[in-house]
C-alpha positions in Angstrom: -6.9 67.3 56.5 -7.2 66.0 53.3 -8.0 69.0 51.3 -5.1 70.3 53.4 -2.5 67.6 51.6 -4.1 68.4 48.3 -3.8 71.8 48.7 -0.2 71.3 49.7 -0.1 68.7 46.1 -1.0 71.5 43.9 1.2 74.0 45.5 4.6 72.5 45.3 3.5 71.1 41.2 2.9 74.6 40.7 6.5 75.5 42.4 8.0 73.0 40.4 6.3 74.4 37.1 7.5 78.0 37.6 11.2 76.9 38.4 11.6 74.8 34.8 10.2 77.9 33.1 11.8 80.0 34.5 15.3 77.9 34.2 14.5 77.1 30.8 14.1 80.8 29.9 17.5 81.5 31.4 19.1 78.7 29.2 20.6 79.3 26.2 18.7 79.2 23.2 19.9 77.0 20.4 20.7 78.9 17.5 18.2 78.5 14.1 18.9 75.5 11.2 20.5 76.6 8.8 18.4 77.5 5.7 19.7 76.6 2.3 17.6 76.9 -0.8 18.0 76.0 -4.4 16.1 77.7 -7.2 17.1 78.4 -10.7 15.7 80.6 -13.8 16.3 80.5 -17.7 16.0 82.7 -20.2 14.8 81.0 -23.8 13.6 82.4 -27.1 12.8 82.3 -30.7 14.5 84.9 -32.8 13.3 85.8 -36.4 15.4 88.0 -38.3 13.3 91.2 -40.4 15.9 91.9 -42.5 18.1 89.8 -45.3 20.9 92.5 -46.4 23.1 89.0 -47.0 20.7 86.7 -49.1 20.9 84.5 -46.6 17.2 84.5 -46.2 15.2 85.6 -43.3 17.3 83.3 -40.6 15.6 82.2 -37.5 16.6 79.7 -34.5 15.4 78.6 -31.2 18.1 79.0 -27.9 18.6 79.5 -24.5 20.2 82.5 -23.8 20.8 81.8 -20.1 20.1 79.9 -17.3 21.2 80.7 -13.7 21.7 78.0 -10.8 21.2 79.8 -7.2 22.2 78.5 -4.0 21.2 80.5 -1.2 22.2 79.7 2.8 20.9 81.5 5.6 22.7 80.9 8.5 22.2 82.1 12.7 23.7 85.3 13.7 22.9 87.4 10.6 24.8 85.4 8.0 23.7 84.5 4.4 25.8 83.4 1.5 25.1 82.6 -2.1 26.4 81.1 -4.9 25.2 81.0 -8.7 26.3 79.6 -11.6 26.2 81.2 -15.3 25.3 78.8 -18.0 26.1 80.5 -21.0 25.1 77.9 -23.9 27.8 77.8 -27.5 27.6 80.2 -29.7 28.4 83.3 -27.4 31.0 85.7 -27.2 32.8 83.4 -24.9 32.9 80.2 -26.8 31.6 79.4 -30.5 31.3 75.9 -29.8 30.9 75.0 -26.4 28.5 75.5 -23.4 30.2 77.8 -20.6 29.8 77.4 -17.2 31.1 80.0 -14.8 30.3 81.8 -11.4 28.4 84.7 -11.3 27.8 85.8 -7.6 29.6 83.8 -4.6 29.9 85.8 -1.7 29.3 85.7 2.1 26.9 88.9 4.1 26.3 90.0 6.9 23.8 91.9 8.7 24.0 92.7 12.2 21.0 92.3 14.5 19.3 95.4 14.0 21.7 96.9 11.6 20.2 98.9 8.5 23.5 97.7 6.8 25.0 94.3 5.3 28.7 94.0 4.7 29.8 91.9 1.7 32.7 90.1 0.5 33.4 88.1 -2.8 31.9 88.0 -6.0 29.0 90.2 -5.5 26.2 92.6 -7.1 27.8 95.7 -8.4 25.2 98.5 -7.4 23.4 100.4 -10.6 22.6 96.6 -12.8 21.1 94.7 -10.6 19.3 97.6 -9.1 18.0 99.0 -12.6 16.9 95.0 -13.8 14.7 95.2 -11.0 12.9 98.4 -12.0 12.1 97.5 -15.8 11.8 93.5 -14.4 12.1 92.2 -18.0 15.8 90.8 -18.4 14.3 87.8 -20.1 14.1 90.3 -23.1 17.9 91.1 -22.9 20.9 93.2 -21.0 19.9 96.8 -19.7 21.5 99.5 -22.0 25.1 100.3 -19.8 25.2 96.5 -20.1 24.4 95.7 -23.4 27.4 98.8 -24.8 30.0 97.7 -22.6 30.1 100.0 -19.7 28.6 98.2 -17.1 29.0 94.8 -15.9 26.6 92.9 -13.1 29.1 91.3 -10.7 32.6 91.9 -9.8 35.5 90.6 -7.0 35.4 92.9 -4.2 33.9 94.0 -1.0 30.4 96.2 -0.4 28.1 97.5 1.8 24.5 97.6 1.5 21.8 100.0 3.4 18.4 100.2 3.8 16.3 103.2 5.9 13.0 103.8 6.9 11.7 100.8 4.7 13.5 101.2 1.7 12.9 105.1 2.0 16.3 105.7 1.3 18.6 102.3 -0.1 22.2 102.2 -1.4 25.3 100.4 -1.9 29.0 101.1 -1.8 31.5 98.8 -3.5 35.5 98.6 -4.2 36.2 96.0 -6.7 38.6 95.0 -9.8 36.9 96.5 -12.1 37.1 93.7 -14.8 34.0 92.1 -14.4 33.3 89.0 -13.6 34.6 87.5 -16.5 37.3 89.6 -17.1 39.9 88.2 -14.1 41.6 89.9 -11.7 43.2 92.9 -13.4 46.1 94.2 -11.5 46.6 96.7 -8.6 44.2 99.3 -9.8 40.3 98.8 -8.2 37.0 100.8 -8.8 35.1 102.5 -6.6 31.1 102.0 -7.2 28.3 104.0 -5.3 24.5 104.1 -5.7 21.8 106.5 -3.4 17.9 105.8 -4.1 15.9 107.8 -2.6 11.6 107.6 -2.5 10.2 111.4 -3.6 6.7 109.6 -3.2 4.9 105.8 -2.2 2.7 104.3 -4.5 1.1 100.8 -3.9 4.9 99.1 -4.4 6.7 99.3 -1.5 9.8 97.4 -2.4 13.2 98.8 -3.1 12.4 100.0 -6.6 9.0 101.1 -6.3 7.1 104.5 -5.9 8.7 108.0 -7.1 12.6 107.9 -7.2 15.8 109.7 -7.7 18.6 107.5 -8.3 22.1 108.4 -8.4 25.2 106.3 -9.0 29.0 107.1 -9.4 31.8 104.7 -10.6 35.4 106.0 -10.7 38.2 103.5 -11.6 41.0 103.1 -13.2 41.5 99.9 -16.9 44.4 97.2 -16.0 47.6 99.0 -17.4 46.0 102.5 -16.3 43.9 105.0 -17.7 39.8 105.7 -16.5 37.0 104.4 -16.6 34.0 106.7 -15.1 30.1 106.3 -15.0 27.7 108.5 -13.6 24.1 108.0 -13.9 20.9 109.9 -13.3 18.1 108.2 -13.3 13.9 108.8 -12.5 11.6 106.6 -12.0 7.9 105.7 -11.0 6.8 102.3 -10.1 3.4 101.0 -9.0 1.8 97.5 -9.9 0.2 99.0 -12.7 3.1 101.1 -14.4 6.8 101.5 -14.6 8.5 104.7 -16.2 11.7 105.3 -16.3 14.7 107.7 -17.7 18.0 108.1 -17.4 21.1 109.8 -18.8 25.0 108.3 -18.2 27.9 110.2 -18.9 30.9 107.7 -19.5 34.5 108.2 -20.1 36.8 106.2 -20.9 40.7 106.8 -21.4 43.2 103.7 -22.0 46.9 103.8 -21.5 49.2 104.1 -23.0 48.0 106.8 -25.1 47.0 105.8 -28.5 46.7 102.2 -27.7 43.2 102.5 -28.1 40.5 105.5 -29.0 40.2 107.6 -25.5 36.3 108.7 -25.5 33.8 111.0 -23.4 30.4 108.9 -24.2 26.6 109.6 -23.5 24.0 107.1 -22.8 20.0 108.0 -22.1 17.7 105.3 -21.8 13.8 105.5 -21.3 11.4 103.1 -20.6 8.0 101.8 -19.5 5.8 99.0 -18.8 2.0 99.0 -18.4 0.2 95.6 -16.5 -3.3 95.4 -17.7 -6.2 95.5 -14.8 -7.0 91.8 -14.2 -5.1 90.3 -16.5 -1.3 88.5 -16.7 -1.2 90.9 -19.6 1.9 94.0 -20.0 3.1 96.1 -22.7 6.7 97.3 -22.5 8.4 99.9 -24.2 12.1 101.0 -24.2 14.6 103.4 -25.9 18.0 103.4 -25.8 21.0 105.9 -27.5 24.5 105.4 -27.2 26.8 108.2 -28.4 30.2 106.1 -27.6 32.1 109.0 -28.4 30.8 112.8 -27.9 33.6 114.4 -30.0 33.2 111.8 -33.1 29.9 112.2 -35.7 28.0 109.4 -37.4 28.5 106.8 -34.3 25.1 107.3 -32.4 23.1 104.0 -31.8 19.2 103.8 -31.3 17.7 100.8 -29.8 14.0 100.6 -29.6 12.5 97.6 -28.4 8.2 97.0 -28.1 6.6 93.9 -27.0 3.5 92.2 -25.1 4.5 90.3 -22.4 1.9 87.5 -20.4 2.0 85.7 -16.9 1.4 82.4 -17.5 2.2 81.4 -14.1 3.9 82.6 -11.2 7.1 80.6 -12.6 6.5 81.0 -16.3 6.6 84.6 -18.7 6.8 84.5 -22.1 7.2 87.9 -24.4 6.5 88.6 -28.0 8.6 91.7 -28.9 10.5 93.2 -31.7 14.1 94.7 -31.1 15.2 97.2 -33.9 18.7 98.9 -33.7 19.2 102.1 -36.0 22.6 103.5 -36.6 23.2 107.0 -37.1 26.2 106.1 -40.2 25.6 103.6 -42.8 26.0 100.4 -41.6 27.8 97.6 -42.9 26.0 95.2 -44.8 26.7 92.2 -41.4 25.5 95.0 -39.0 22.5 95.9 -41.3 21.2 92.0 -41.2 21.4 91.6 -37.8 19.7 95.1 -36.7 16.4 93.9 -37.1 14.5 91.1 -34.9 11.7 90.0 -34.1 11.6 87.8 -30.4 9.7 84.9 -29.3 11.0 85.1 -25.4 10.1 83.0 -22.3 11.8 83.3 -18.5 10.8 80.7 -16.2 12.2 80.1 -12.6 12.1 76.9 -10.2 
């Protein structure tokens, strides 16, 4: 009789076990903590001027060129957001005297459960810069070429949609924005319409976004504040692995402002190459890059050519530094204030938190 109430003991614990788990599977779960990070980086140098056309002797002067403040949230249900501010220190094209800060990215995404798309509203990514920064990886040494000449800008107002197939096989993005930038306002009815396709010919031993064999194609139709176009379309292909990164690409740009003869109207052309090589087993890369703006096809004696070498070295996982020269060669004479600054040489450094 005993083992027979101990027998019965052990049955109804076990009953009672079963019930809670299976009740506590059939409750609701509660949804995930909310995930917000904070991380910066900041882009610092030492610049050395090659050339003194003024007589101003060779100048030279330490800065910080930029530093970023990101604030990340991830959120239940598919939801992130971010939020980074620009710190752009005096003198800059914004202000001679005083340090500037302004926001770069804040915008809300989502991303469905399951969804190989993310929907986007705010102050967001536009789709070739960021993209392209990625591939050659060293914006510590300055702005990509579309950048640097005016035709591109990194962030804009507006909505977007990004995709992602077959692990990053095929990725893309499709925006509608102002058009202005994110420093240039608003702007007024008119928007943009942005588009970028990557697709992987081939893998190599970098799987992410950017690596392996790709074609690259992006479109951008708009239309300046006050009328007229503004149109980009870019080729670009590339090879990434963990060992090298080449690149090339041609942009043809045109750009018509209204009313007519408020400003020059111009079909321009912009090819840009580059490459990158990490040394086996060591935190050591070489980098290479050539740029050539022709701002205006139909006009002579305005072709730029920006060729930029350097060695770069890992310190750290949060700390690069780059020793690299940056010469700009004009296909006119220059004047005697472009001629001084053309030449540099760069002491650079980019490190993150």
């Amino acid at each position: 009789m005993p083992f027979s109430y101990r027998r019965a003991l052990g049955m109804t614990v076990a009953a009672i076990a079963t019930s809670t788990a299976a009740l506590a599977a059939q409750a609701p779960q509660a949804p995930p903590a909310p995930q917000v990070t904070v991380g910066g980086v900041v882009y610092g140098q030492f610049l050395y001027q090659l050339k003194d056309s003024l007589g101003l002797g060779h100048q030279n002067n330490f800065s910080v060129q930029r530093a970023y403040i990101n604030v990340i949230g991830r959120f239940a249900g598919g939801v992130q957001t971010r939020v980074t501010a620009d710190i752009l220190p005096a003198p800059s094209a914004v202000s001679a005297t005083q340090t500037v800060v302004r926001l770069k990215y804040a915008y809300a995404a989502w991303t469905p459960t399951g969804s190989a798309l993310s929907y986007k509203l705010g102050l967001l990514h536009t789709p070739w810069l960021d993209w392209e920064e990625a591939l050659w990886d060293y914006r510590m040494q300055g702005t990509m070429a579309l950048d640097r000449n005016g035709y591109a800008t990194a962030a804009d107002f507006g909505a977007g949609i990004d995709g992602k197939w077959k692990d990053d096989q095929v990725n893309g993005q499709l925006t509608v924005v102002n058009g202005e930038g994110y420093s240039g306002g608003t702007g007024d009815k008119r928007k943009d319409v942005q588009a970028r396709v990557s697709v992987r010919l081939a893998t190599t031993d970098d799987n992410s976004r950017v690596g392996g064999l790709r074609l690259t194609g992006y479109a951008g139709v708009g239309k300046y504040t006050g009328g007229g176009d503004r149109n980009r379309f870019i080729g670009m292909l590339s090879y990434r692995s963990k060992q090298f990164t080449l690149a090339g690409e041609f942009a043809a740009t045109k750009d018509t402002i209204s009313p007519v003869g408020a400003s020059p109207n111009a079909t321009g052309r912009v090819i840009s190459g580059f490459g990158v090589y990490h040394v086996p087993n060591s935190g050591v890369a070489l980098i290479a890059r050539v740029d050539v703006v022709d701002p205006n096809t139909s006009v002579s004696g305005d072709r730029l050519t920006r060729g930029i070498g350097g060695v770069s070295y890992q310190v750290s996982p949060n700390l690069r530094v780059l020793a690299d020269v940056d010469l700009l060669s004009y296909e006119g004479t220059p004047t005697p204030v472009q001629d001084a600054v053309r030449s540099r040489g760069l002491f650079q450094m980019q490190f993150t938190f």
